[in-house]
C-alpha positions in Angstrom: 0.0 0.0 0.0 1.4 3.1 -1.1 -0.2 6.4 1.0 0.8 10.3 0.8 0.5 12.5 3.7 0.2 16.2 2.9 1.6 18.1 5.7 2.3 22.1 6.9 4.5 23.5 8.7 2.9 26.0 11.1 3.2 28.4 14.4 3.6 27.1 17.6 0.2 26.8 19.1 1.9 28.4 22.1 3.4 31.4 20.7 2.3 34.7 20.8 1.1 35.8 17.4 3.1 39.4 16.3 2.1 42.0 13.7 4.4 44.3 12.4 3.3 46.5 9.4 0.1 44.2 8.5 2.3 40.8 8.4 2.8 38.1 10.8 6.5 38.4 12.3 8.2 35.3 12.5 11.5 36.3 13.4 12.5 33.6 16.5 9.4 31.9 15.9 8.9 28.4 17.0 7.8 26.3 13.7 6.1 23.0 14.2 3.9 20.1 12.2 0.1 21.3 11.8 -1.2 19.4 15.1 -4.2 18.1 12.6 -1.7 16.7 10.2 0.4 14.5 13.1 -2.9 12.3 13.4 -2.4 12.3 9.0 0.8 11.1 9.8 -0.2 8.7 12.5 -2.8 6.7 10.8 -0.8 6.7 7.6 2.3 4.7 9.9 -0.3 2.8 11.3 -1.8 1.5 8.2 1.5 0.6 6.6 2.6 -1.6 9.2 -0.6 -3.8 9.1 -0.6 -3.7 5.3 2.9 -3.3 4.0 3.9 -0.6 1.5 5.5 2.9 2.5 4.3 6.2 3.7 5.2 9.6 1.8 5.0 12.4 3.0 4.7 16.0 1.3 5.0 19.4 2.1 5.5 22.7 0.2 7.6 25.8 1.8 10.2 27.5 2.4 13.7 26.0 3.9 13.1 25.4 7.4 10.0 23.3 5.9 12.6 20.3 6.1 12.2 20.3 9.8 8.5 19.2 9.5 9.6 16.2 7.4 12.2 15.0 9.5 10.2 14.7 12.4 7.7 13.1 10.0 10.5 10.5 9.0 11.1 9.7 12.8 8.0 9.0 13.8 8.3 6.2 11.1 7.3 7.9 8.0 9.6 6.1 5.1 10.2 9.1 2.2 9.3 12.5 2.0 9.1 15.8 -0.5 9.8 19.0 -0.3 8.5 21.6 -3.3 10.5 25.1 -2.8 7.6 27.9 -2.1 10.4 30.7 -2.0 9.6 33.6 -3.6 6.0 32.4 -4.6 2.7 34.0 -3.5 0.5 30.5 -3.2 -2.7 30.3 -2.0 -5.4 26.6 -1.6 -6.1 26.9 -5.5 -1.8 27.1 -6.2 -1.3 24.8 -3.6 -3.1 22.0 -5.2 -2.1 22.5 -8.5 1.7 22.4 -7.2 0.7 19.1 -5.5 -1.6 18.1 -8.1 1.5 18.4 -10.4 3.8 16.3 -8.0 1.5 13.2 -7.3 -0.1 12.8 -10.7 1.9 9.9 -12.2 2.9 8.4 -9.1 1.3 4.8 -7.8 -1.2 5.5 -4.5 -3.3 4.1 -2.7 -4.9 6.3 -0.1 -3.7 10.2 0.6 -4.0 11.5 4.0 -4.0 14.9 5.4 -5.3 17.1 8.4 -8.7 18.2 8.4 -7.7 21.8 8.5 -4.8 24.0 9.0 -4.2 25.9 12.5 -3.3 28.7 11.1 -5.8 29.8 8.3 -8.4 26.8 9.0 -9.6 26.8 5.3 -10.1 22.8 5.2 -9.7 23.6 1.4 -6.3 21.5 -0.1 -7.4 17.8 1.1 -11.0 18.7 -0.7 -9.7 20.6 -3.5 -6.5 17.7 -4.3 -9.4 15.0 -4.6 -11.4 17.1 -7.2 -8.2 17.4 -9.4 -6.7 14.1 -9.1 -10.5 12.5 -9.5 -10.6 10.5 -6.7 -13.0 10.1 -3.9 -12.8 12.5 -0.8 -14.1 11.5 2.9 -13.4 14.3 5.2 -13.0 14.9 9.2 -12.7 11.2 9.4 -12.0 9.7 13.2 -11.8 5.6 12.0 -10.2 3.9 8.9 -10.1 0.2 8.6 -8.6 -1.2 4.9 -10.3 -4.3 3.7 -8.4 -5.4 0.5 -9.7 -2.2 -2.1 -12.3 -1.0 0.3 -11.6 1.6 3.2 -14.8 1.8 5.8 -14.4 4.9 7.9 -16.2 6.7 10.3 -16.8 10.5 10.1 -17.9 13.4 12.5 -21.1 14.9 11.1 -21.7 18.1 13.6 -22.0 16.0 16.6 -22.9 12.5 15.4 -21.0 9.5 13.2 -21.4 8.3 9.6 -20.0 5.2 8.7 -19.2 5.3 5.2 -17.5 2.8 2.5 -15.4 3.5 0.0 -13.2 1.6 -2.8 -9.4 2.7 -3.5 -8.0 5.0 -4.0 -9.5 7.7 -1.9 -8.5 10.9 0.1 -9.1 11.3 3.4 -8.5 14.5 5.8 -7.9 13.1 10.0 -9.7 14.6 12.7 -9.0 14.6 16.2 -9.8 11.7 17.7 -8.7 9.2 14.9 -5.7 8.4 16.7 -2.6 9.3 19.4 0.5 10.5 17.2 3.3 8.9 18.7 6.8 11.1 19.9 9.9 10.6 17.5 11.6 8.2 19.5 15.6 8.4 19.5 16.2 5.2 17.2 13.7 6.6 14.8 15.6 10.3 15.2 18.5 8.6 14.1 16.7 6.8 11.3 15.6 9.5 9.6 18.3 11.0 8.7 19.3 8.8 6.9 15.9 8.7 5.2 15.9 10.5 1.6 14.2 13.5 0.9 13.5 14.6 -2.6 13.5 18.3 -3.3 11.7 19.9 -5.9 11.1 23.6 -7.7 8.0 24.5 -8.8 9.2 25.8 -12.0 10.4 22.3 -12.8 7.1 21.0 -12.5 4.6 20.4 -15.4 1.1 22.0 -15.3 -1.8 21.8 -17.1 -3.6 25.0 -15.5 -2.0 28.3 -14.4 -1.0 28.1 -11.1 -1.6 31.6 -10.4 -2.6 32.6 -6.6 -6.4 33.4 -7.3 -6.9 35.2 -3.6 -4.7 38.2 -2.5 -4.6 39.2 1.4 -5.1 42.6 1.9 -4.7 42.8 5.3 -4.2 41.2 8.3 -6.0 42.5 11.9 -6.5 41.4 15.2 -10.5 41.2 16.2 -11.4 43.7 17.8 -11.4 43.3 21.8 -14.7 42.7 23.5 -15.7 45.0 26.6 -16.4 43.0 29.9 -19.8 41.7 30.3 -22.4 43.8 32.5 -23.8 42.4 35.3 -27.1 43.7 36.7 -28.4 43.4 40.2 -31.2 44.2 41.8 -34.5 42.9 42.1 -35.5 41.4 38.4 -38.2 43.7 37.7 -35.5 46.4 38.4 -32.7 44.5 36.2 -35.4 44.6 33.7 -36.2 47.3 33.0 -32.3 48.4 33.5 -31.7 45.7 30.9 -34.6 47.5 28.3 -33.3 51.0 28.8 -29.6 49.5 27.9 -31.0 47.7 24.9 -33.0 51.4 24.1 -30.6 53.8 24.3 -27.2 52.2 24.2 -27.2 49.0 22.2 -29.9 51.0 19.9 -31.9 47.5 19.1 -35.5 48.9 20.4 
């Protein structure tokens, strides 16, 4: 069995997000796997080892990208690729056409990635990938089980399950609760690197579209800060009628 994980690099959940002159700074900033894309990466490791094969994973950035792939490769992960985003404005529709461009061609049997991204939470690539590459897509799954060419997974629907079957090849984006990503152990730290990593430009690759970023970000904000809640005491005919005059005369909704 042959499976792809698509992974990101992203922020630190813990660090303090910066702005300076409308952009994120990133200067000193701690870079780590999308947390959504380590249970990708789990299941994928997971699978293999009950069916055989080898698990690829994939990521597009910058330099320090390479980071996110070598803790990929020692947790157990067996190759990886790395497509050079410097000096390219990409957004979800570039994205997929670079990876579209990278995995077309190439044997598979299932592709994995997180359900969304921590940092923009668009959910769009995993969705997006399958449309190009004309497979079927299962989303915010939190079960797989392979049976021969059949994959039955289970899926959070807003609260509830669907179980769902599905023949291979097929993309499927992890949730939380699918599995417990396991810590690169030493061995494995000292495994990977010694695990290959191809690197790729994206002006090497063959399209068939333009690739040209169709979204532009024209700014970047914090929300704005809410005021504390108000309280009101007295007796509740009293609060009441405190509460109507507020809604008359400041909140201007009567």
């Amino acid at each position: 069995m042959n499976i792809f994980v698509l992974i990101k690099q992203t922020f630190d959940t813990e660090e303090k997000i910066i702005l300076q002159n409308g952009n994120i700074w990133e200067d000193g900033v701690n870079f780590i796997i999308n947390p959504y894309d380590e249970f990708a990466i789990e299941e994928a490791i997971k699978l293999r080892d009950l069916h055989g094969g080898e698990v690829t994973v994939i990521t597009i950035g910058l330099e320090r990208a390479e980071n996110a792939l070598r803790t990929a490769l020692a947790m157990g992960a067996d190759k990886a690729i790395i497509i050079d985003s410097e000096d390219q404005d990409l957004d979800e529709y570039s994205i997929v056409k670079v990876l579209e461009a990278v995995i077309k061609g190439r044997d598979f049997d299932l592709i994995l990635s997180g359900n969304l991204g921590v940092d923009y939470g668009s959910g769009q690539v995993g969705p997006r990938l399958a449309e190009e590459l004309d497979i079927a897509q299962i989303t915010s799954i939190t079960y797989m089980e392979i049976n021969g060419d059949t994959a039955i997974i289970e899926r959070d629907v807003e609260g509830d399950k669907e179980l769902v079957e599905v023949s291979l090849p097929v993309l499927v984006t992890a949730q939380q609760g699918l599995n417990e990503p396991r810590y690169p152990s030493l061995p494995g730290i000292m495994k990977a690197k010694k695990k290959p990593i191809e690197r790729l430009e994206i002006d090497d690759l063959d399209f068939d579209d333009d690739i040209e970023a169709k979204t532009t970000v024209t700014e970047t904000y914090f929300p704005p800060q809410k005021n504390a809640g108000l309280i009101l005491n007295g007796e509740l005919t009293d609060q009441v009628a405190e509460l109507v005059k507020i809604l008359r005369s400041e909140a201007k909704i009567m």
